[in-house]
CHARMM internal coordinates of N, CA and C (Angstrom, degrees):
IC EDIT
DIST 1 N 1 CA 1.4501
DIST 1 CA 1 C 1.5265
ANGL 1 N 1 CA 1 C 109.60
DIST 1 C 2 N 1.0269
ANGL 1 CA 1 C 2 N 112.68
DIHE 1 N 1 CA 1 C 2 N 141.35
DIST 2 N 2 CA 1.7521
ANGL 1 C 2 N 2 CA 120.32
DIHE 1 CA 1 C 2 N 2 CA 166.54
DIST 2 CA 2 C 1.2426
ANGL 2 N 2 CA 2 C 113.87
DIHE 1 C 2 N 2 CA 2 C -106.89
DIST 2 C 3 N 1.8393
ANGL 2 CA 2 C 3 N 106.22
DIHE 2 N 2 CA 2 C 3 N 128.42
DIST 3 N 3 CA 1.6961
ANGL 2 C 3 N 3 CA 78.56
DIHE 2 CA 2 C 3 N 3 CA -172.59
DIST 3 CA 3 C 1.6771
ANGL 3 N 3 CA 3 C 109.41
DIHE 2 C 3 N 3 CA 3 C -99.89
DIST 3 C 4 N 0.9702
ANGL 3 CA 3 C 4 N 122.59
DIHE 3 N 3 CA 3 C 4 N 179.24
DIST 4 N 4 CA 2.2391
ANGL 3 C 4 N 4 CA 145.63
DIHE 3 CA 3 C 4 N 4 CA -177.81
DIST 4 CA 4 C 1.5868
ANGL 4 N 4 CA 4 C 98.11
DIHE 3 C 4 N 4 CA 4 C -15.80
DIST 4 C 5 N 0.8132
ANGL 4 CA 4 C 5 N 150.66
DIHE 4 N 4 CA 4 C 5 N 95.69
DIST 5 N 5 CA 1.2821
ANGL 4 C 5 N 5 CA 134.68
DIHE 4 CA 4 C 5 N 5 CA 141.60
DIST 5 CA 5 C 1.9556
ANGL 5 N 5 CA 5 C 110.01
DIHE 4 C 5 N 5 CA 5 C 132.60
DIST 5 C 6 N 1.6285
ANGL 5 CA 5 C 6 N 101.55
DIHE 5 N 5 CA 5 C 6 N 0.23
DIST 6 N 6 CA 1.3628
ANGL 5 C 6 N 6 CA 101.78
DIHE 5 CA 5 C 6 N 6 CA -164.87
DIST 6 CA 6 C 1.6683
ANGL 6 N 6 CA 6 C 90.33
DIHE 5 C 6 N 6 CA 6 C -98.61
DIST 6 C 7 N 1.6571
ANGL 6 CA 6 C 7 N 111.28
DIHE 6 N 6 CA 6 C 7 N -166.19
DIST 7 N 7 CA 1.3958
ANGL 6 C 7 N 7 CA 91.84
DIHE 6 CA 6 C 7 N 7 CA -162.09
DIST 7 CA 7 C 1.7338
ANGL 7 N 7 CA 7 C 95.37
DIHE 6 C 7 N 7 CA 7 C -126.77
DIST 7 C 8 N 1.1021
ANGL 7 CA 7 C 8 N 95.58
DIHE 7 N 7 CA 7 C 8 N 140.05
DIST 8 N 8 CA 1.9711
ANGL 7 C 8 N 8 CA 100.58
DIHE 7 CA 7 C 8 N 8 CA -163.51
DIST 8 CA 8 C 1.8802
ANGL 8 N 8 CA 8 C 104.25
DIHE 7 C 8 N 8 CA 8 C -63.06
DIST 8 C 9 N 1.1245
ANGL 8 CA 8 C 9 N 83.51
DIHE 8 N 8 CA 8 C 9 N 129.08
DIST 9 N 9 CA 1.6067
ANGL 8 C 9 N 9 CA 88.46
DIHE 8 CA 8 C 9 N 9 CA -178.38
DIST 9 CA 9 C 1.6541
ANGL 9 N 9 CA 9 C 111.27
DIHE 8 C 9 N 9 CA 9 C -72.86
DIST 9 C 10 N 1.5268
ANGL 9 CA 9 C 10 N 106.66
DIHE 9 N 9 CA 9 C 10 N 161.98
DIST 10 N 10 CA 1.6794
ANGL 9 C 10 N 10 CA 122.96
DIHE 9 CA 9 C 10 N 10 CA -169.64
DIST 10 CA 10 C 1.5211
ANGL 10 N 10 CA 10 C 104.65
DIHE 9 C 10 N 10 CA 10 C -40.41
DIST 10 C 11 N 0.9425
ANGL 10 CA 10 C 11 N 110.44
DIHE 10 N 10 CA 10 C 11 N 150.20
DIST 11 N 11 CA 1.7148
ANGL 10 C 11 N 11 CA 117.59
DIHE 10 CA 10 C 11 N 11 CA 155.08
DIST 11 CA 11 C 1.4621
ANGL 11 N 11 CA 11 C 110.81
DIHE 10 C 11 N 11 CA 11 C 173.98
DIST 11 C 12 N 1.8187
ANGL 11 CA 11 C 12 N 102.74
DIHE 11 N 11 CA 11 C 12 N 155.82
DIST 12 N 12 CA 1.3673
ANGL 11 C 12 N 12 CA 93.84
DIHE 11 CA 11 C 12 N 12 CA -167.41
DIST 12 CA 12 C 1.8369
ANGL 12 N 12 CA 12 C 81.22
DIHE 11 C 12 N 12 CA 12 C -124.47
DIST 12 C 13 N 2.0265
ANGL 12 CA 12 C 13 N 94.75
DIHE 12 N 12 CA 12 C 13 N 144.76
DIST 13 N 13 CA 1.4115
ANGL 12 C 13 N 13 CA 90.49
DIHE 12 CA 12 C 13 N 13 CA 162.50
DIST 13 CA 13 C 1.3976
ANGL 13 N 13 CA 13 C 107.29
DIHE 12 C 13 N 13 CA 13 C -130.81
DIST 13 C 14 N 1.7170
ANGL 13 CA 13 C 14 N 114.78
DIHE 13 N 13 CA 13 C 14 N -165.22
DIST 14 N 14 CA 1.4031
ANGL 13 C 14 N 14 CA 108.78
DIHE 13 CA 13 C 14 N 14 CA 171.37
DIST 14 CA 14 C 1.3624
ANGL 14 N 14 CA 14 C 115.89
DIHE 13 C 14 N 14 CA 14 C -117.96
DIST 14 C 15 N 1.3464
ANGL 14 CA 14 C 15 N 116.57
DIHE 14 N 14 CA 14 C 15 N 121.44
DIST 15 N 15 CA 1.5802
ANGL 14 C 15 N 15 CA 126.06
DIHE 14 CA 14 C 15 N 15 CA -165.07
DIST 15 CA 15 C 1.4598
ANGL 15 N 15 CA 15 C 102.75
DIHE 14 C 15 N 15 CA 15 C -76.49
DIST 15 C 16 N 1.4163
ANGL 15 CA 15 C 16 N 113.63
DIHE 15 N 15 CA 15 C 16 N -169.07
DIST 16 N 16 CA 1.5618
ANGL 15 C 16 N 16 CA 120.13
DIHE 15 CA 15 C 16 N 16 CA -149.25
DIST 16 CA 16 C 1.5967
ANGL 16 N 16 CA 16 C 110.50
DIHE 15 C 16 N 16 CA 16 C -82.37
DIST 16 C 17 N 1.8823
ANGL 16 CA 16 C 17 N 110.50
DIHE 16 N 16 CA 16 C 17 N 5.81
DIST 17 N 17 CA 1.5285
ANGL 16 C 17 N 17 CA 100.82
DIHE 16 CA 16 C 17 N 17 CA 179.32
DIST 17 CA 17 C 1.6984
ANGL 17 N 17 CA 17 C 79.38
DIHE 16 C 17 N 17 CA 17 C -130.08
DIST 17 C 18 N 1.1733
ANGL 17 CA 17 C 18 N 127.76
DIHE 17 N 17 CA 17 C 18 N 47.15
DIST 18 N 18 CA 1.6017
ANGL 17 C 18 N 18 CA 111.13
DIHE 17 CA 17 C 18 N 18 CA 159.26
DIST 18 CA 18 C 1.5698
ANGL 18 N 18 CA 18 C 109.94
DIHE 17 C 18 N 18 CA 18 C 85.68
DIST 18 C 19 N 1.5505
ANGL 18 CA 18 C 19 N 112.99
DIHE 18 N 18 CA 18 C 19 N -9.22
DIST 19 N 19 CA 1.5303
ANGL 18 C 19 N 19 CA 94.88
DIHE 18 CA 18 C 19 N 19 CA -173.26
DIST 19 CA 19 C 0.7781
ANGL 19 N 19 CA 19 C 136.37
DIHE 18 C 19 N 19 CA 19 C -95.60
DIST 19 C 20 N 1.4229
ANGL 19 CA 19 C 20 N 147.68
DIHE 19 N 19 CA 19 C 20 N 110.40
DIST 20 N 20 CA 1.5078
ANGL 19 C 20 N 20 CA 117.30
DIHE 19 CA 19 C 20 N 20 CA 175.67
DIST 20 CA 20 C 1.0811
ANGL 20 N 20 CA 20 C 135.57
DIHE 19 C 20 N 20 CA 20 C -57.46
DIST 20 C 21 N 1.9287
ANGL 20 CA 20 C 21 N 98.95
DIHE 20 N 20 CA 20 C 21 N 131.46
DIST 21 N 21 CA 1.2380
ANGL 20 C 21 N 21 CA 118.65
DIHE 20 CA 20 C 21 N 21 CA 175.67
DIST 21 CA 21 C 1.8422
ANGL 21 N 21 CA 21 C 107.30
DIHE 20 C 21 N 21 CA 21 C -118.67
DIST 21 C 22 N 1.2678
ANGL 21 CA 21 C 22 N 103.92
DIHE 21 N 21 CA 21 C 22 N 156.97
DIST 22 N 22 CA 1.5788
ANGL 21 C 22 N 22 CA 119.38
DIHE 21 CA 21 C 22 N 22 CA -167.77
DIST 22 CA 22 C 1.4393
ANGL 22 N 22 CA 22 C 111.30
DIHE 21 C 22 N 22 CA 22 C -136.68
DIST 22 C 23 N 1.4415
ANGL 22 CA 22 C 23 N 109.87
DIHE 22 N 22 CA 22 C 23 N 150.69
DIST 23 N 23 CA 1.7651
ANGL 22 C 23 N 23 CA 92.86
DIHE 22 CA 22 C 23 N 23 CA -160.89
DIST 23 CA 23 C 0.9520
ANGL 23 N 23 CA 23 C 124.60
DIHE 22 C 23 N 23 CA 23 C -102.14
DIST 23 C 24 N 1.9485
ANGL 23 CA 23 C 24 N 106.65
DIHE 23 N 23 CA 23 C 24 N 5.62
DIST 24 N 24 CA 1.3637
ANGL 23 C 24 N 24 CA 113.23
DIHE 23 CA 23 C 24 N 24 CA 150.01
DIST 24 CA 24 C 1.6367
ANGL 24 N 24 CA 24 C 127.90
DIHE 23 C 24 N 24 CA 24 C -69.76
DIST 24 C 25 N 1.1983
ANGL 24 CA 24 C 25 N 112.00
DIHE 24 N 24 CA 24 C 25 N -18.22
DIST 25 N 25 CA 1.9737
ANGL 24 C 25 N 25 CA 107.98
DIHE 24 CA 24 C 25 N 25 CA 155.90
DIST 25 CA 25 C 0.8388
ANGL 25 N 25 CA 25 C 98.99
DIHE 24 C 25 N 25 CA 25 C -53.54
DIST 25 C 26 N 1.6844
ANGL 25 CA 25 C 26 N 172.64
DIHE 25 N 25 CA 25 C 26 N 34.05
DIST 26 N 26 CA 1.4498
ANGL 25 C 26 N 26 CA 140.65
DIHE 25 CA 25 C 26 N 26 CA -166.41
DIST 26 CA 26 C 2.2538
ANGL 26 N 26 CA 26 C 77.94
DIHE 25 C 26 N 26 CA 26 C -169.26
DIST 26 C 27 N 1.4947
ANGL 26 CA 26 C 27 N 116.98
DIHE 26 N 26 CA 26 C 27 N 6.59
DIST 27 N 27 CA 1.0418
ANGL 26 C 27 N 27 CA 84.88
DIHE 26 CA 26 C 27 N 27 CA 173.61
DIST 27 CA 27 C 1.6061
ANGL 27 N 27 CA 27 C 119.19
DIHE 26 C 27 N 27 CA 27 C -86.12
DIST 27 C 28 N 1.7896
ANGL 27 CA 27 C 28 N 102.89
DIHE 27 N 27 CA 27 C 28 N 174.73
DIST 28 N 28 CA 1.4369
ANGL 27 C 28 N 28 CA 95.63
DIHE 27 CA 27 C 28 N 28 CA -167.00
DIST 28 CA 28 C 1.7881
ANGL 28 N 28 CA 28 C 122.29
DIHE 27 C 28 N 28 CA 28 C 80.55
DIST 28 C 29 N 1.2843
ANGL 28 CA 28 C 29 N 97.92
DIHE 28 N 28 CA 28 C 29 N -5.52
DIST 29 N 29 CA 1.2627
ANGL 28 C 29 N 29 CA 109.77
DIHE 28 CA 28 C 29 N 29 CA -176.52
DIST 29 CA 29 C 1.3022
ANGL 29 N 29 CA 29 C 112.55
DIHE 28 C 29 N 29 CA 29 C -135.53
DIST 29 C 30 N 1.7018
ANGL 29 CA 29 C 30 N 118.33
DIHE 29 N 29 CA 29 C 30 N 144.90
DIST 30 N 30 CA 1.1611
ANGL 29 C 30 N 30 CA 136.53
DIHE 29 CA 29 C 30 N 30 CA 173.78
DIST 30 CA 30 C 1.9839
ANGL 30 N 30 CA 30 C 113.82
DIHE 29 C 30 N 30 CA 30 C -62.96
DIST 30 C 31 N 1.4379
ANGL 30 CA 30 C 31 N 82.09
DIHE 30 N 30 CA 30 C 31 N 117.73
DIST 31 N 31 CA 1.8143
ANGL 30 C 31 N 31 CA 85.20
DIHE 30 CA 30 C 31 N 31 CA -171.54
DIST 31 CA 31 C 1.6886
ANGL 31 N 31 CA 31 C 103.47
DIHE 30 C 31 N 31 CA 31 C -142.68
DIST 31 C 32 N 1.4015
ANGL 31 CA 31 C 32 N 104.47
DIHE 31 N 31 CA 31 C 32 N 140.94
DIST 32 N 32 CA 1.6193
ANGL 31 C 32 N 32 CA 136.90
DIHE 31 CA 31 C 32 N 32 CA -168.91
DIST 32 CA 32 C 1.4319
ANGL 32 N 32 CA 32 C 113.14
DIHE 31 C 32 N 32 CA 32 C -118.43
DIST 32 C 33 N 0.9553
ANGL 32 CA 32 C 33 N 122.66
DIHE 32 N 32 CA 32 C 33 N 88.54
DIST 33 N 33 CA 1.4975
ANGL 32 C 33 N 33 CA 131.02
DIHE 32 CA 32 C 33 N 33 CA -175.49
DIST 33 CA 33 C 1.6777
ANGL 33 N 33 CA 33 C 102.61
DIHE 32 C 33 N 33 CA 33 C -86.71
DIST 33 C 34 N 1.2131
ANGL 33 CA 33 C 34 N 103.19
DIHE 33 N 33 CA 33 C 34 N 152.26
DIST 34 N 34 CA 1.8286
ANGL 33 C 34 N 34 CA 109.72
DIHE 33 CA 33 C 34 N 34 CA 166.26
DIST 34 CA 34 C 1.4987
ANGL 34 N 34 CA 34 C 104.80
DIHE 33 C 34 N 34 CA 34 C -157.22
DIST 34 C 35 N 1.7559
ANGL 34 CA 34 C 35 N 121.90
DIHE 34 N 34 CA 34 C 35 N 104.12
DIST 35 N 35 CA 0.8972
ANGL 34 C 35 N 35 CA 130.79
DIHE 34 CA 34 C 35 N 35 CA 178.03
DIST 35 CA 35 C 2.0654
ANGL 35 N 35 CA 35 C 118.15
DIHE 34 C 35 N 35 CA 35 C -92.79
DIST 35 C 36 N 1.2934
ANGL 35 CA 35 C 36 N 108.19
DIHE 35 N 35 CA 35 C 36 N 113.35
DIST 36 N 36 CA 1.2667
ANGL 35 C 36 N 36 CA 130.44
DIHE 35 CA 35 C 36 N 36 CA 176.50
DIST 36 CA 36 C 1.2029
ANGL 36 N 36 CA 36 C 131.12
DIHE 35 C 36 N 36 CA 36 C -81.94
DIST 36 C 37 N 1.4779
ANGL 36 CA 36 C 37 N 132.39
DIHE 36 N 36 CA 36 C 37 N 101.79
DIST 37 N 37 CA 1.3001
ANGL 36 C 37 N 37 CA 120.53
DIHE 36 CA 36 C 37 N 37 CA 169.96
DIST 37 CA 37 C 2.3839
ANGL 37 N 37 CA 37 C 114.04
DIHE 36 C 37 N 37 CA 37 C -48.40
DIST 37 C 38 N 1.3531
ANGL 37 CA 37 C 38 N 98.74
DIHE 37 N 37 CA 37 C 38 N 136.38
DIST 38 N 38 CA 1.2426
ANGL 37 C 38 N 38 CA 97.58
DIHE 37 CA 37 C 38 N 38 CA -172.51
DIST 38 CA 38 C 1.6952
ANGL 38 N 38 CA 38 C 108.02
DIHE 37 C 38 N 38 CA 38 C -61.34
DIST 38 C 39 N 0.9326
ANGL 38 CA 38 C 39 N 107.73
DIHE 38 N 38 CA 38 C 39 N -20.68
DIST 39 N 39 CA 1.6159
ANGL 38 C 39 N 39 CA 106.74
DIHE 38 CA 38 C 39 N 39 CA 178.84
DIST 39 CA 39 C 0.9316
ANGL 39 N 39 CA 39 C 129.28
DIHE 38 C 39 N 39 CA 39 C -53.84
DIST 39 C 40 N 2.1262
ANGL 39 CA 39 C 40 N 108.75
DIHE 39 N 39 CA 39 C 40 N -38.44
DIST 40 N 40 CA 1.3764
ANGL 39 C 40 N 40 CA 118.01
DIHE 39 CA 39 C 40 N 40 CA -168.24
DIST 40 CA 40 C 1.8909
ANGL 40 N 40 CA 40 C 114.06
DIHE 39 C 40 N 40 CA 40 C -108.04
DIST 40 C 41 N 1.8120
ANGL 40 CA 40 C 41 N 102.58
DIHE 40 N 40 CA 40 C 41 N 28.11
DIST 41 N 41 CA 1.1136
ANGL 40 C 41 N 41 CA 100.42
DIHE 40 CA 40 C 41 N 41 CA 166.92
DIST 41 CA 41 C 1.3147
ANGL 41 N 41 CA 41 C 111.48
DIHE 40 C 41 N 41 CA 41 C -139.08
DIST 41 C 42 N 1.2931
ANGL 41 CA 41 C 42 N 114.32
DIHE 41 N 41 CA 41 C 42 N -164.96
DIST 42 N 42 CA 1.2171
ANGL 41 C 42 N 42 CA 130.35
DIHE 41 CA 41 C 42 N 42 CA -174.36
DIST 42 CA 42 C 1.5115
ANGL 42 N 42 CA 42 C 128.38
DIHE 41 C 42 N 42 CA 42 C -76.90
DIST 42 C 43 N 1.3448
ANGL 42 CA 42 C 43 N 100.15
DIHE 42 N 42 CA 42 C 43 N -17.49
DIST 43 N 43 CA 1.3855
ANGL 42 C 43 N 43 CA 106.28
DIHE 42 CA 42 C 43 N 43 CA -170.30
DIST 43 CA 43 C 1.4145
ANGL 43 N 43 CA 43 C 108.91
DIHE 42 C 43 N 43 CA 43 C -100.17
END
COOR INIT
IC SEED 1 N 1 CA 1 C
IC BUILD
């Protein structure tokens, strides 16, 4: 867990066409994550 205000540590995943993405591409930048159990979607 990370807690309120600290800063999410490195990780790389694979977005919705296979690629890896890492969430240092997006630094410096405003970013909105929404993590889904696979069960409760579509994909």
């Amino acid at each position: 867990m990370v807690d309120v205000g600290k800063k999410a540590p490195a990780f790389t995943l694979l977005d919705q066409n296979e690629k890896k993405t890492s969430l240092k591409d997006f630094s410096g930048k405003t970013l909105v994550m929404f993590f889904y159990p696979k069960a409760n979607t579509g994909g």
